[in-house]
N, C-alpha and C positions, 0 to 999 in steps of 0.2 A: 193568539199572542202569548197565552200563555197554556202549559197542562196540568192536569189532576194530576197529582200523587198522594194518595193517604195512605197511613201508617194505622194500623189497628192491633193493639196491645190485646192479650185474655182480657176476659170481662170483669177481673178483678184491677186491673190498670185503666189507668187515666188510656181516653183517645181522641184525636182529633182530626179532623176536614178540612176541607174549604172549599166554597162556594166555586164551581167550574165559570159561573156567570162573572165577568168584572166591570164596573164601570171605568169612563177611559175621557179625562180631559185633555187637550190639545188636539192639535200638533203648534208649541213654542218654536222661537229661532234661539238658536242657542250655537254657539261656534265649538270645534274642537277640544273636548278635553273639557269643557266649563259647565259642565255637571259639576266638577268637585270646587269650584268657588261656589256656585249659589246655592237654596235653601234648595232640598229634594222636593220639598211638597208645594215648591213654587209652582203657580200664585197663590194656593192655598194656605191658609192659619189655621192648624190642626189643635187650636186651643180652644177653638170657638167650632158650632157647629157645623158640618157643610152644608154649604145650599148646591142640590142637585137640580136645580132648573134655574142658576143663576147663569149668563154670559159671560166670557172673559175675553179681550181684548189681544188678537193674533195677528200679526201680520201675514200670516202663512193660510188663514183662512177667507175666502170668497166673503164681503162684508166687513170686513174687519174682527168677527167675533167667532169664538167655536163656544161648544156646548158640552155639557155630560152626553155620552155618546154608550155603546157596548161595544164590545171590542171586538166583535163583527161586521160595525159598522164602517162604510167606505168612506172614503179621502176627504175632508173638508173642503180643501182647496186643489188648484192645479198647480202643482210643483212644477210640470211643465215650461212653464209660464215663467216660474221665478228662477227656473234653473237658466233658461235662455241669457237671464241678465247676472244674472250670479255663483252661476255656475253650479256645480254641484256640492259648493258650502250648503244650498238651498236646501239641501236634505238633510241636513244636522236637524236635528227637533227633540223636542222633549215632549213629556206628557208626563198625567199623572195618573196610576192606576189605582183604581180598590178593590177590593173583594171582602169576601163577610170568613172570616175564621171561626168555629166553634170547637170547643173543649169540650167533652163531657166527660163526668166525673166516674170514678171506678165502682162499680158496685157494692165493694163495702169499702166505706169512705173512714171508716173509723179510724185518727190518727195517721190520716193519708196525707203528706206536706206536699204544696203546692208543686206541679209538675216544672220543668221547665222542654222547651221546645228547639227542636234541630230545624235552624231554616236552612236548606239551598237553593239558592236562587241564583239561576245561569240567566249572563248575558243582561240584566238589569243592574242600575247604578249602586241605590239604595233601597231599604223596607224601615218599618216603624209598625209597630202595632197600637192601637188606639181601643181603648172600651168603649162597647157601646150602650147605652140605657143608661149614662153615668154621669155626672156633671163634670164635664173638662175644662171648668173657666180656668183651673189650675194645673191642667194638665200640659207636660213638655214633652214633645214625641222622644226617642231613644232613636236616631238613626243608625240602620247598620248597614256595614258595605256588600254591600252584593258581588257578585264573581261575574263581573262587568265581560272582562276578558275569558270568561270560561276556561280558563285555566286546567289543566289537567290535577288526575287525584287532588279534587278540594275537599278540606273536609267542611261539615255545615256551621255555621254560626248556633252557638248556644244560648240561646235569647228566654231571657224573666220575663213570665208576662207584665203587661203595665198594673195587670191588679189582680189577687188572688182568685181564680175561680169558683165558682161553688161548687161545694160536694154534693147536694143533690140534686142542680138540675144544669142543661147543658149553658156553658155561658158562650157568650158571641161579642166577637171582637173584626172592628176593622182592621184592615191590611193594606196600606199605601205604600205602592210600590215604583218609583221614579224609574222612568221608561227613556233611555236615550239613545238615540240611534246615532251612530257614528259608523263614518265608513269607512276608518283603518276596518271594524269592529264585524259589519254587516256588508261592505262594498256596496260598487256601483249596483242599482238595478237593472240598469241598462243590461247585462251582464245576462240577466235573468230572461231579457227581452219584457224588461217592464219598465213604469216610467215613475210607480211605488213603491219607494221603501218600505219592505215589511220587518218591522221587527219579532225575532224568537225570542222570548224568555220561559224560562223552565222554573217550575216553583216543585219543592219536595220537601213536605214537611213531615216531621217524625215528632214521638214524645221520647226526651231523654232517658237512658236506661239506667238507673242508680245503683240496680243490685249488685254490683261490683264499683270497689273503688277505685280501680284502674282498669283501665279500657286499655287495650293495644289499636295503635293505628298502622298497622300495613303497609298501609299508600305513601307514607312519608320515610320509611328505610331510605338506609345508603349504604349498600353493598356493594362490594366488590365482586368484580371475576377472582376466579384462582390461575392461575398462569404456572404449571407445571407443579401444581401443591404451594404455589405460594401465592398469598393475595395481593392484586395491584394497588398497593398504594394502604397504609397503615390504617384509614379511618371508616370505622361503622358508625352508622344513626342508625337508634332504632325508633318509632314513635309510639308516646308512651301518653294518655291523655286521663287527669285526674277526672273522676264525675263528682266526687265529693273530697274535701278536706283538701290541706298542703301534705303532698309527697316531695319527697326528698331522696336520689337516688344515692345509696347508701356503696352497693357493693354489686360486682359481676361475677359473674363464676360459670366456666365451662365444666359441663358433667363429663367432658373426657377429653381431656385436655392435648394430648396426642403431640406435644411440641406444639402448640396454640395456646394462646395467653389472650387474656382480653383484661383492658384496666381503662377504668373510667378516667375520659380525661379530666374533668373539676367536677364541680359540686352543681346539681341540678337540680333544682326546687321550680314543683309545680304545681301553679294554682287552682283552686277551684273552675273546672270547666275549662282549664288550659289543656291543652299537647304542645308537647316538646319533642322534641329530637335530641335521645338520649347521645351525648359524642362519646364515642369508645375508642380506646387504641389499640390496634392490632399487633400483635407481638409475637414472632415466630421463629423460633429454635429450629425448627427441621417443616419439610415438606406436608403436606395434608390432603392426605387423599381419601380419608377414609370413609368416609358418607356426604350424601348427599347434602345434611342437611350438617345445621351444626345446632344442638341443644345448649340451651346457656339459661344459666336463672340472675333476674335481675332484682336488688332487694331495696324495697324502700321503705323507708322510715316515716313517719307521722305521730307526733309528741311520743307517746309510751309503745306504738302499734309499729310492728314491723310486719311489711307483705310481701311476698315472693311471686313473683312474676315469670314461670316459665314461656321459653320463647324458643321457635323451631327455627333457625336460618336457613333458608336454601341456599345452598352454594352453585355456582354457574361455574362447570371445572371446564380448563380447556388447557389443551396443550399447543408449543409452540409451532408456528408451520413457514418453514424453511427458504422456502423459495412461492409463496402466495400471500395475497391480502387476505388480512384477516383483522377484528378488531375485538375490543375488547373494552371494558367500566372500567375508568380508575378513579379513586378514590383520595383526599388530602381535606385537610380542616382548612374550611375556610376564615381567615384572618385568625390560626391558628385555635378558633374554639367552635365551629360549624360545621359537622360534616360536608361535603360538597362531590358531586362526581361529574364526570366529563366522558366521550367517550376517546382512545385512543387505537389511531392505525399506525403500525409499527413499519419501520421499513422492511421490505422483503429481498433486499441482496444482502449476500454475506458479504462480507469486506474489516476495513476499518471504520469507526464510525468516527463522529463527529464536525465530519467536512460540510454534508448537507443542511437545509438552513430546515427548520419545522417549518409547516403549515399552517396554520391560524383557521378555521374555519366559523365564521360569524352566520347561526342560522338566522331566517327568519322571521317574522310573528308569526306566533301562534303553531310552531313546530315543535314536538313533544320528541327530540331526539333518540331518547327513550322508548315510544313510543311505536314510533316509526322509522322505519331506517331508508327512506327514501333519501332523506342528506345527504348521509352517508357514500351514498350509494350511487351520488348523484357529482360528487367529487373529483377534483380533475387528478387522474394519479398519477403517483410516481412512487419508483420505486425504490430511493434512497434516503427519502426525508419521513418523520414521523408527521404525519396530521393530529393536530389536536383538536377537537369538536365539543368545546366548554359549553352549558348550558346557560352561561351569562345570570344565573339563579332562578329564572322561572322560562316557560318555552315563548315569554316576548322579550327575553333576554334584557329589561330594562331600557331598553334603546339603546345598548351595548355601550351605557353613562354610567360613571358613581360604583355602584358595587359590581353589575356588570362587568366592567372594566377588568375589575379586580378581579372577581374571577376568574376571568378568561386568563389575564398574566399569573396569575399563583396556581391555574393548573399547568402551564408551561414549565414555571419551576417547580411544581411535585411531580412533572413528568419527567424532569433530570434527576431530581432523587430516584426515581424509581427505575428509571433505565440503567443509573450507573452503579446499583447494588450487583454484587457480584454473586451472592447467594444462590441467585435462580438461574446460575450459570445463563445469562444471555449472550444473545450473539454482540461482537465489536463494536457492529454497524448500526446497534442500538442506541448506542452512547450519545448523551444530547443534554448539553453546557445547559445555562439553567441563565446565562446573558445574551443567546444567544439569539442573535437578530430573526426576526420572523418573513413570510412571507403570508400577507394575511387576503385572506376571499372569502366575499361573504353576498348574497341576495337578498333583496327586499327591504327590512328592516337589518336585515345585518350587510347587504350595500351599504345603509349607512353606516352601520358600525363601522366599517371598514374606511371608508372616508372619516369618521370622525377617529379610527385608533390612528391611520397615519398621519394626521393631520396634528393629532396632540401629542403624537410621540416617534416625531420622525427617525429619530437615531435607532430605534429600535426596529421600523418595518423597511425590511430590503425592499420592498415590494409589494402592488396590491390592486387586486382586482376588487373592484364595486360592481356589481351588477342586479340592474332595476332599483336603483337607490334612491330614494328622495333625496332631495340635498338640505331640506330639515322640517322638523315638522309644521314650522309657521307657514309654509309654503305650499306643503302637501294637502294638507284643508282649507283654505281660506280664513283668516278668525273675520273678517267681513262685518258675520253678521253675530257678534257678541252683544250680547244680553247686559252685559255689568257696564260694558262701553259707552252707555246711553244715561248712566249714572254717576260714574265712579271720577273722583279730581284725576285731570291728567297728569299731575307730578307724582300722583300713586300708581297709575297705568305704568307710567314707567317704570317703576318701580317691581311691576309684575312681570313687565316686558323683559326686563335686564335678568329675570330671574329663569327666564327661557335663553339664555344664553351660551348653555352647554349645548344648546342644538344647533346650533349657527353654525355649522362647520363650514359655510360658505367663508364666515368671515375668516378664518383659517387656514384656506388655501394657500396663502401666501407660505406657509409649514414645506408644502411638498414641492420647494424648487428644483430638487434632483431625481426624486423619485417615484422611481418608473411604475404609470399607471397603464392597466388595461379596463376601461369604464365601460361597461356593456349595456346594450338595453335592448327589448324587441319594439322593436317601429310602433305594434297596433297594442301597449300595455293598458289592460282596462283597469289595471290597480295603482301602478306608480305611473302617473303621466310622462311620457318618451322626453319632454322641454328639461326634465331636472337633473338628465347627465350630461344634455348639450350644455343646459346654464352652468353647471360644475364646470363642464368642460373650456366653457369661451371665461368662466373669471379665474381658470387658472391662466388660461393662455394669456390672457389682460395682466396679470401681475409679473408673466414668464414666457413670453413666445416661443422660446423656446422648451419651454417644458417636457419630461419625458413624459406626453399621456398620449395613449390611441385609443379613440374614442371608437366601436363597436356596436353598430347599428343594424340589428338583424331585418330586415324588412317584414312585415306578416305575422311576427311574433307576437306574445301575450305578454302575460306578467311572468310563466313558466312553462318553461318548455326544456325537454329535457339534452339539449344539446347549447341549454346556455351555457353551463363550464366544461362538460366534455366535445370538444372540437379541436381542431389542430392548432387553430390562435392561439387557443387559453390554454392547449399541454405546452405549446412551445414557451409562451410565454414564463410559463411556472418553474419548467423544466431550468431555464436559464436562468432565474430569480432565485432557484435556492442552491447555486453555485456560490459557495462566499466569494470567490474569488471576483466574482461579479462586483465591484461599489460602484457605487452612483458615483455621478462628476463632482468635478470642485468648483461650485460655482464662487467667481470672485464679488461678486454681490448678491446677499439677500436679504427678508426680512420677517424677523421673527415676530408673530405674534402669539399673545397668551391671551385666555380669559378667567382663567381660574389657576393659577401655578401650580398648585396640589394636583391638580388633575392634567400635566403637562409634564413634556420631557423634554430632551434638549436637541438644538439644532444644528450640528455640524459643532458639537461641544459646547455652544453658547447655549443657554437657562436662563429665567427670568422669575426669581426667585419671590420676588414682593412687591406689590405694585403701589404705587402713590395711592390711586383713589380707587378699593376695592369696585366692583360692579361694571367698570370702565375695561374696554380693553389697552393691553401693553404692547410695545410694539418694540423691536429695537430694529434698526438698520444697519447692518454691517457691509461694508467694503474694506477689501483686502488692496490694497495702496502699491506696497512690494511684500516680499518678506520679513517679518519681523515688524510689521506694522500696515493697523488698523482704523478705519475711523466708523466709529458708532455713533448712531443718532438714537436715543431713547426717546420713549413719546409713555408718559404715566411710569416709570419705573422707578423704585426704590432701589433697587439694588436686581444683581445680577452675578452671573457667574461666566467663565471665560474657560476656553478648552487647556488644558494642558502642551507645553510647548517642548519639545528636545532642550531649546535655546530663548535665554530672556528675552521678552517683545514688549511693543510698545502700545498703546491703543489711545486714542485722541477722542472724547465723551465731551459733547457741549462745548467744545474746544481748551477743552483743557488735557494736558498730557499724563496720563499712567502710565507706569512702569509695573508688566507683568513679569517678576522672577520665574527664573526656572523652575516648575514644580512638576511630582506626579502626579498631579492631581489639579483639579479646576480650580482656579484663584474668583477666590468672592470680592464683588466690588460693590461700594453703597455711595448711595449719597446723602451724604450727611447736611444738618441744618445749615449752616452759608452757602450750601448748594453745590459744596465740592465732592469730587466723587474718588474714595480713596480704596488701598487695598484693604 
C-alpha cells in the first residue's frame, strides 16, 4: 500500500526514515469525494493516545467490527456481497494509516536549527505527524493535503515538525496518513479481474535544503514554443520557491537580448517555504533564433539583501509547415496575472482565414496533455479550423467548472491575438476572431465538460460531441453510502446538496434545444457506465423530441478505444459543425435555464442575469407568438436580458406587456418591488 523512499543528507545534515512496516484501520463507507467534509484521522482522536487492540464499529466488515491490521493484511469483509446490493459505491472506503518516522540529528549539531521536512504523498487524502514519547492531551494534528489525484510535476509539501527534534539522539514521530479509495481515482477492480480494491499510495520523504535561499522549480515553467523566431503567445512562468526569508521579485534581464525583452508582469513576493510562478512578458522586436537556450537572471530583493538567480530557458524552435499538422505550446496569462498554456493545432490549408469555426478539445482525468500526446493525436481532424487543447489548469481539468472553464475560453481568445499578429508573417487561413463560436469534443471527464460548456453557454457552441461522459458526478458514484448523512440536519444537507449544483448538467439540458449533438459511448464501458449518455440522451429528448442529438453506441467497446473520435460519424459530423454557415434552427419555443448566471451564457440572445432566490434554479420560458412579439414565463428571476431586434418588439412577462425598443444591443429587464417588470 504503500513504498520506502529515504533521503540521506552527509553526515553532517539532519536525516530521516520511515518505518516500511504500517499499521492500517478500516475499511469505512464513506461516498464520493467525502474524505474532504470529515475528520482524516476518523474515528480516531489524535489528542489522546491510540489504542492498537481497540475495535471499531464497520459496516464493511464481517461482524460489524474491523481491527488494527498491517497492511498486508487481506479484506475484512466481502465486498462481494455489498456490492451485489449497492453496487459499486461499495468500494468507496476509507482507512486510517500509521507508520513510525524518525529524524536523526547531524553529527555536529552545534547551532543546528530545527530541520523542516519535504513530504510527498501520491494517491492518499491527507498526513499529520504526531510525537511520540510526549504528552498530547494538548496536542492538534496539522493536517496536510496529499496528492490525492497524483497530479503531475507535484512539488512536496514543506511540513514543521510537531516538536523540535533532538540533536543528540534519533527522535520518532507517528505518521497518519488518511487512505481513500475512490474510483474516478483507482477504478473498478473488476477491470483487474479482481473483486478487491487495492489501493496505491506512494510516500517520499526528504529533509529540506536551506543552503540556498532560493530554490528553482523546473516542473512549474510555462514556456512557449518559438514559431519561426517568434514565441507563441507573450507569457513565461518561471518557478521560483523561497527555502528561507520573504523574496520579492525585483527585476529580469536577458544576457543577450537579441530583439527579446523580458519584463515582469507585477510584483511577486514569496514566502517562507512558498513557490511561485514568477509571470513574465515576453516582448519582441525582431525574430530569435539564436540558441537554444535563453540565459536570463532574475533578481530579488529581501529587506537590505538582493540575490541573483541565473536561469537557463530552453527554447522548443520550430518552424511553420505548409500544407501538414503540426502543433505547437501556447502561452497567455491567465485572468490576466497567471501564466497558462495550452496546446494549439493550426490549420493546414492555405486560403483565407476566418470562415472555419475552432475546435474546443476538453481532455480527460488525469491526461497530462503535456505529457503525453495521445489526445492530441487522438483528435478527429480537419484541415481548416484551428484545435485548441487548454489544460483546464491541472490534467483533471477541474471538471471543466469555475476556473476550468476560464481557461479553456481565455485560451481561445489568446489564440486570436496570436493568430492575427502579423509579425510572424502567418498564413490567412490562420486568422481566428476571439468571439468566435466553437465546436467543442471532449472524453470521459471532458465528455462532461462538453455537455456542461454547451449546456451553460449555448450561444457560443456550434456544436458538440460528448463522449463516454457522465452526466454528473452525483450519479457517476452513488453518495448512497455517506458517512455525515447518518448525522448531519437535513436543511444543512441541502444545503451541501445545492452546493453540487454546477454538476447537474442534466438539469440544463433544457440549454441545447438546437444544438446539434453527436453523444458517443462504447456498449461494454468499465469506467463511465454506457445508461449516462442514454439518460442525457432520453431527458433531452423529454424536454425536445425533436432535438438535434444522435446518440452513438459502439457495441464491445471500453471506456477508450482508439476509433472513438477518429471514424467517419465523428469527421463528418465535425467537418459540417465548423461551417459557420451551418446555424442551428429557430426554435419558436424554448426554455432557458440557469443555476449560477456568472457561470452561464445566453440563449438564442436571452440571459438570465439575477435570480430571486440564489441556490435555486431560474428558468425563463419563451414563445415566439408572431413577429415582434413574445411571451415569457420566469420561474425565480430577478431580472434578465432580451436579444437585440432590427425593429421595436413587445414581450408579455406575468402577463404584463413590455415594450422592447430598438437597440444594438440586449435590453435589461427587472423586476422591481410591486412585482412589475420594466426596462
Amino acid at each position: 500500500m504503500a513504498s520506502e523512499q529515504v533521503f540521506l543528507r552527509p553526515d553532517s545534515d539532519w536525516q530521516v526514515r520511515f518505518d516500511s512496516n504500517w499499521d492500517v484501520l478500516g475499511p469505512f463507507p464513506i461516498h464520493a469525494r467525502e474524505q474532504h467534509l470529515l475528520s482524516p484521522a476518523f474515528p480516531l482522536n489524535l489528542s489522546i493516545a491510540t489504542d492498537y487492540t481497540k475495535s471499531w464499529p464497520s459496516a464493511y466488515a464481517d461482524g460489524g467490527f474491523v481491527n488494527w491490521t498491517k497492511a498486508q493484511s487481506t479484506a475484512e469483509g466481502h465486498l462481494e456481497q455489498l456490492r451485489s446490493t449497492e453496487g459499486w459505491a461499495a468500494l468507496q472506503h476509507h482507512a486510517v494509516l500509521r507508520t513510525t518516522v524518525t529524524v536523526h540529528p547531524p553529527s555536529n549539531s552545534k547551532n543546528s536549527s530545527p530541520p523542516q521536512l519535504l513530504v510527498d504523498l501520491k494517491q492518499a487524502s491527507y498526513f499529520a505527524l504526531r510525537p511520540q514519547e510526549q504528552d498530547i492531551s494538548a496536542f492538534v494534528p496539522e493536517w496536510c493535503a496529499g496528492n490525492i489525484y497524483d497530479l503531475e510535476r507535484p512539488l512536496p509539501h514543506v511540513v514543521d515538525l510537531p516538536t523540535p527534534p533532538s540533536t543528540k539522539n534519533p527522535t520518532k514521530y507517528d505518521l497518519f496518513v488518511s487512505g481513500d479509495y475512490e474510483i474516478r481515482l483507482f477504478g473498478d477492480p473488476l477491470v483487474r479481474q479482481s473483486e478487491v480494491p487495492v489501493q496505491s499510495i506512494t510516500l517520499t520523504l526528504h529533509i529540506q535544503d536551506t543552503r540556498q535561499s532560493l530554490a528553482r522549480q523546473g516542473s512549474q515553467d510555462v514556456i512557449p514554443d518559438f514559431l519561426d523566431g517568434y514565441a507563441v503567445g507573450d507569457a513565461l512562468g518561471l518557478g521560483i520557491q523561497s527555502t528561507t526569508g520573504w523574496w520579492t521579485a525585483q527585476n529580469v534581464r536577458v544576457r543577450s537580448p537579441s530583439g527579446l525583452e523580458l519584463k515582469l508582469l507585477n510584483t511577486i513576493t514569496i514566502a517562507p517555504s512558498q513557490t511561485r510562478v514568477i509571470p513574465i512578458e515576453i516582448i519582441q522586436s525582431a525574430p530569435y533564433f539564436d540558441l537554444k537556450d535563453i540565459v536570463i537572471e532574475l533578481t530579488f530583493v529581501s529587506e537590505n539583501i538582493s540575490h541573483v538567480v541565473p536561469i537557463s530557458i530552453p527554447i522548443n524552435h520550430l518552424q511553420q509547415k505548409a500544407s501538414e499538422r503540426q502543433s505547437f505550446t501556447a502561452t497567455f496569462f491567465y485572468a490576466n496575472a497567471t501564466p497558462s498554456r495550452f496546446i494549439a493545432i493550426p490549420p493546414f490549408t492555405q486560403g483565407t482565414g476566418g470562415n472555419a469555426l475552432p475546435i474546443l478539445a476538453l481532455h480527460g482525468a488525469g491526461v497530462d496533455i503535456f505529457g503525453h500526446d495521445f489526445w492530441v493525436r487522438s483528435l478527429p481532424q480537419n484541415p481548416v479550423s484551428w484545435i485548441v487543447v487548454p489544460t483546464g489548469r491541472t490534467s483533471w481539468g477541474l471538471d471543466w467548472h469555475g476556473p476550468s472553464a476560464d481557461d479553456a475560453w481565455s485560451a481561445l481568445e489568446a489564440l486570436a491575438i496570436i493568430a492575427t499578429r502579423r509579425r510572424e508573417k502567418l498564413p490567412d487561413s490562420w486568422e481566428a476572431p476571439s468571439t468566435s463560436k466553437v465546436v467543442v469534443v471532449g472524453h470521459s471527464n471532458g465528455g462532461q465538460g462538453a455537455w456542461y460548456f454547451a449546456s451553460r453557454y449555448p450561444d457560443r457552441v456550434m456544436a458538440v460531441v460528448p463522449a463516454a461522459a457522465y452526466i454528473k458526478s452525483q450519479s457517476y458514484i452513488p453518495l448512497t453510502l455517506s458517512r455525515s448523512a447518518h448525522f448531519i440536519d437535513p436543511t444543512l444537507r441541502s444545503i451541501l446538496d445545492t452546493a453540487q449544483t454546477p454538476d447537474d448538467n442534466d438539469l440544463l439540458l433544457s440549454n441545447l434545444v438546437d444544438t446539434p449533438i453527436l453523444a458517443i459511448h462504447g456498449g461494454d464501458d468499465e469506467n463511465v457506465p454506457t445508461w449516462h449518455t442514454r439518460e442525457a440522451t432520453a431527458t433531452l429528448k423529454t424536454w425536445y423530441p425533436s432535438a438535434n442529438i444522435t446518440y452513438k453506441e459502439d457495441p464491445g467497446e471500453g471506456h477508450w478505444y482508439a476509433s472513438v473520435l477518429q471514424n467517419s460519424q465523428v469527421q463528418g459530423f465535425v467537418d459540417s459543425a465548423v461551417s459557420s454557415a451551418n446555424e442551428p434552427g429557430d426554435a419558436s419555443a424554448f426554455t432557458l435555464t440557469v443555476a449560477i448566471p456568472r457561470e452561464s451564457g445566453s440563449l438564442k440572445g436571452w440571459s438570465i442575469t439575477r435570480l430571486d432566490i440564489p441556490g435555486r434554479l431560474g428558468r425563463l420560458h419563451v414563445r415566439k407568438i408572431k413577429d415582434g412579439l413574445f411571451v415569457v414565463e420566469p420561474s425565480n428571476i430577478h431580472s434578465f436580458t432580451v436579444p437585440p431586434q432590427h425593429e421595436a418588439y413587445e414581450i408579455i412577462v406575468d402577463d404584463q406587456a413590455v415594450f422592447i425598443p430598438n437597440s444594438q444591443e440586449g435590453t435589461h429587464i427587472q423586476r422591481f418591488a410591486e412585482g412589475q417588470w420594466k426596462v
